[in-house]
C-alpha positions, 0 to 999 in steps of 0.5 A: 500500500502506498504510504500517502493511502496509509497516512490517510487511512490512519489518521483523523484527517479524512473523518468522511469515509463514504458508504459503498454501493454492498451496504446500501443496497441490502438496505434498499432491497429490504426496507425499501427508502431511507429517510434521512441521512444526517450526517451526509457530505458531498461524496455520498451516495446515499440515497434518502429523502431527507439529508443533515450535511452538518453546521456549516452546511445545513443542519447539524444531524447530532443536534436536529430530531431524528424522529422520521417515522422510517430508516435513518441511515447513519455513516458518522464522521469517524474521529473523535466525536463518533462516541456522540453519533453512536450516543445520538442513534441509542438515544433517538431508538429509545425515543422512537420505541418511546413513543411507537413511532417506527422510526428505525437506525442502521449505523455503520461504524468501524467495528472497535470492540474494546471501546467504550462506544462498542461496549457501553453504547451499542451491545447493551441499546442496538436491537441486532448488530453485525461485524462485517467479514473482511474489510470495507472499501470506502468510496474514493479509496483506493484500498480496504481500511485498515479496520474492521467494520460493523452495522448496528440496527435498532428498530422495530424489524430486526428480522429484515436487517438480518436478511438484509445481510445474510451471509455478510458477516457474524450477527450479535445481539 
Protein backbone atom coordinates (compact mmCIF):
# COMPACT_ATOMS: atom_id res chain seq x y z
CA UNK A 1 0.00 0.00 0.00
CA UNK A 2 1.29 3.44 -0.53
CA UNK A 3 2.22 5.13 2.25
CA UNK A 4 0.25 8.68 1.02
CA UNK A 5 -3.06 5.92 1.34
CA UNK A 6 -1.69 4.57 4.81
CA UNK A 7 -1.46 8.15 6.22
CA UNK A 8 -4.85 8.78 5.10
CA UNK A 9 -6.28 5.89 6.23
CA UNK A 10 -4.81 6.13 9.75
CA UNK A 11 -5.15 9.42 10.66
CA UNK A 12 -8.22 11.67 11.71
CA UNK A 13 -7.84 13.94 8.61
CA UNK A 14 -10.37 12.11 6.36
CA UNK A 15 -13.29 11.95 9.24
CA UNK A 16 -15.78 11.16 5.90
CA UNK A 17 -15.40 7.81 4.90
CA UNK A 18 -18.28 7.45 2.30
CA UNK A 19 -20.81 4.18 2.15
CA UNK A 20 -20.25 1.99 -0.57
CA UNK A 21 -22.90 0.50 -3.23
CA UNK A 22 -22.78 -3.51 -0.68
CA UNK A 23 -24.04 -1.64 2.34
CA UNK A 24 -26.58 0.45 0.92
CA UNK A 25 -28.26 -1.96 -1.42
CA UNK A 26 -29.47 -4.83 1.13
CA UNK A 27 -30.84 -1.66 2.88
CA UNK A 28 -32.62 -0.53 -0.37
CA UNK A 29 -33.98 -4.21 -1.12
CA UNK A 30 -35.17 -4.99 2.29
CA UNK A 31 -36.56 -1.68 3.93
CA UNK A 32 -37.30 -0.01 0.60
CA UNK A 33 -36.20 4.26 1.13
CA UNK A 34 -34.13 5.78 3.57
CA UNK A 35 -35.46 8.51 5.09
CA UNK A 36 -32.75 10.51 6.30
CA UNK A 37 -29.30 10.68 6.29
CA UNK A 38 -27.97 13.12 8.88
CA UNK A 39 -24.53 13.23 8.54
CA UNK A 40 -24.35 13.31 4.61
CA UNK A 41 -21.43 15.10 2.89
CA UNK A 42 -20.72 15.85 -0.59
CA UNK A 43 -19.37 12.45 -1.85
CA UNK A 44 -22.49 10.36 -0.53
CA UNK A 45 -24.10 8.34 -2.45
CA UNK A 46 -26.57 7.51 -0.21
CA UNK A 47 -29.88 8.00 -1.22
CA UNK A 48 -32.89 9.37 1.38
CA UNK A 49 -35.44 11.68 1.26
CA UNK A 50 -34.07 13.97 3.87
CA UNK A 51 -30.35 14.68 4.49
CA UNK A 52 -28.03 16.79 7.57
CA UNK A 53 -24.55 17.55 5.71
CA UNK A 54 -23.55 19.23 9.42
CA UNK A 55 -23.42 23.19 10.99
CA UNK A 56 -21.82 24.62 8.21
CA UNK A 57 -23.85 23.43 5.53
CA UNK A 58 -27.10 22.85 6.76
CA UNK A 59 -28.14 21.37 9.73
CA UNK A 60 -26.31 19.66 12.06
CA UNK A 61 -27.61 15.94 12.44
CA UNK A 62 -26.29 15.43 16.09
CA UNK A 63 -28.38 18.41 17.26
CA UNK A 64 -31.70 18.12 14.77
CA UNK A 65 -34.69 15.25 15.70
CA UNK A 66 -34.13 12.25 14.05
CA UNK A 67 -37.65 11.25 14.72
CA UNK A 68 -38.93 10.34 10.81
CA UNK A 69 -41.26 7.73 11.30
CA UNK A 70 -38.85 5.27 8.54
CA UNK A 71 -34.73 4.34 8.31
CA UNK A 72 -32.39 6.65 9.21
CA UNK A 73 -29.11 5.59 7.91
CA UNK A 74 -26.33 6.72 9.96
CA UNK A 75 -22.22 6.51 8.34
CA UNK A 76 -20.85 9.36 11.05
CA UNK A 77 -17.65 11.04 10.65
CA UNK A 78 -15.09 8.84 12.35
CA UNK A 79 -12.93 10.88 14.50
CA UNK A 80 -13.18 11.58 17.79
CA UNK A 81 -16.64 12.81 18.08
CA UNK A 82 -18.17 9.04 16.67
CA UNK A 83 -18.88 8.32 20.56
CA UNK A 84 -21.69 11.21 20.42
CA UNK A 85 -23.07 9.98 16.56
CA UNK A 86 -23.45 6.04 18.21
CA UNK A 87 -24.55 8.22 21.67
CA UNK A 88 -27.10 10.03 19.22
CA UNK A 89 -28.69 6.71 17.27
CA UNK A 90 -29.18 4.99 21.19
CA UNK A 91 -30.91 7.99 22.24
CA UNK A 92 -33.21 8.54 19.17
CA UNK A 93 -34.17 4.28 19.31
CA UNK A 94 -35.09 4.82 22.58
CA UNK A 95 -37.20 7.98 21.87
CA UNK A 96 -38.84 6.08 18.58
CA UNK A 97 -39.54 2.98 20.86
CA UNK A 98 -40.96 5.64 23.42
CA UNK A 99 -43.25 6.77 21.58
CA UNK A 100 -44.06 3.88 18.84
CA UNK A 101 -43.19 5.92 16.19
CA UNK A 102 -41.33 3.44 13.51
CA UNK A 103 -38.55 5.28 13.25
CA UNK A 104 -35.55 2.65 12.60
CA UNK A 105 -31.48 3.02 12.94
CA UNK A 106 -28.70 1.30 10.74
CA UNK A 107 -25.17 2.53 11.88
CA UNK A 108 -22.03 1.94 10.25
CA UNK A 109 -19.32 2.02 12.22
CA UNK A 110 -15.58 0.97 12.37
CA UNK A 111 -16.06 -2.19 14.49
CA UNK A 112 -13.54 -1.20 17.78
CA UNK A 113 -14.87 -3.61 20.18
CA UNK A 114 -12.96 -2.92 23.10
CA UNK A 115 -14.22 0.76 23.22
CA UNK A 116 -16.24 2.46 25.32
CA UNK A 117 -18.77 3.43 22.35
CA UNK A 118 -18.78 -0.69 21.23
CA UNK A 119 -19.05 -1.79 24.79
CA UNK A 120 -21.38 0.90 26.69
CA UNK A 121 -23.43 2.12 23.90
CA UNK A 122 -24.05 -0.16 21.08
CA UNK A 123 -24.06 -4.00 22.68
CA UNK A 124 -26.39 -3.09 25.88
CA UNK A 125 -29.27 -0.28 23.19
CA UNK A 126 -28.92 -1.89 19.31
CA UNK A 127 -31.55 -4.46 18.66
CA UNK A 128 -29.03 -6.57 16.20
CA UNK A 129 -25.79 -5.73 15.30
CA UNK A 130 -23.22 -7.19 12.60
CA UNK A 131 -19.33 -7.41 12.44
CA UNK A 132 -18.81 -7.30 8.87
CA UNK A 133 -16.32 -10.21 7.14
CA UNK A 134 -13.39 -8.90 5.60
CA UNK A 135 -12.96 -5.26 5.26
CA UNK A 136 -14.55 -2.50 3.63
CA UNK A 137 -13.68 -0.39 0.55
CA UNK A 138 -14.80 3.07 1.02
CA UNK A 139 -15.64 5.30 -1.64
CA UNK A 140 -12.80 7.30 -3.08
CA UNK A 141 -10.46 4.73 -1.50
CA UNK A 142 -8.04 3.24 -3.15
CA UNK A 143 -7.54 0.27 -0.72
CA UNK A 144 -9.66 -1.71 2.03
CA UNK A 145 -9.48 0.22 5.70
CA UNK A 146 -7.40 -0.85 7.66
CA UNK A 147 -10.13 -1.74 10.20
CA UNK A 148 -12.89 -3.66 10.85
CA UNK A 149 -16.30 -2.69 10.34
CA UNK A 150 -19.99 -3.25 11.94
CA UNK A 151 -23.54 -2.46 11.31
CA UNK A 152 -25.69 -1.69 14.33
CA UNK A 153 -29.78 -1.95 13.95
CA UNK A 154 -32.27 -0.76 16.15
CA UNK A 155 -35.55 -0.50 15.50
CA UNK A 156 -38.75 -2.42 15.42
CA UNK A 157 -37.80 -5.23 12.39
CA UNK A 158 -34.71 -6.84 13.22
CA UNK A 159 -35.53 -9.98 11.20
CA UNK A 160 -35.41 -7.88 7.96
CA UNK A 161 -31.57 -6.22 8.58
CA UNK A 162 -30.68 -9.74 9.12
CA UNK A 163 -31.95 -10.84 5.97
CA UNK A 164 -30.54 -7.99 4.55
CA UNK A 165 -27.01 -9.08 5.31
CA UNK A 166 -27.44 -12.72 5.46
CA UNK A 167 -24.12 -14.35 4.64
CA UNK A 168 -22.22 -10.75 5.26
CA UNK A 169 -20.93 -11.10 8.27
CA UNK A 170 -21.43 -12.81 12.28
CA UNK A 171 -24.58 -11.47 13.73
CA UNK A 172 -24.51 -10.18 17.58
CA UNK A 173 -27.22 -9.03 19.94
Amino acid sequence: MEQTTLAAMTSSANQHWNTPPEILTPLYQQFGGIALDPCSNPGSIVKASKTFSGPDIDKNGLTEPWQVGGLVYVNPPYGRHIKAWIRKCADEAKLAKENNNKTEIVLLGPARTDTYFFQKIVCPTADKALLWEGRLTFLGAEAPALFPSFLAYWGHRPDQFMMAYLGKGWFIL
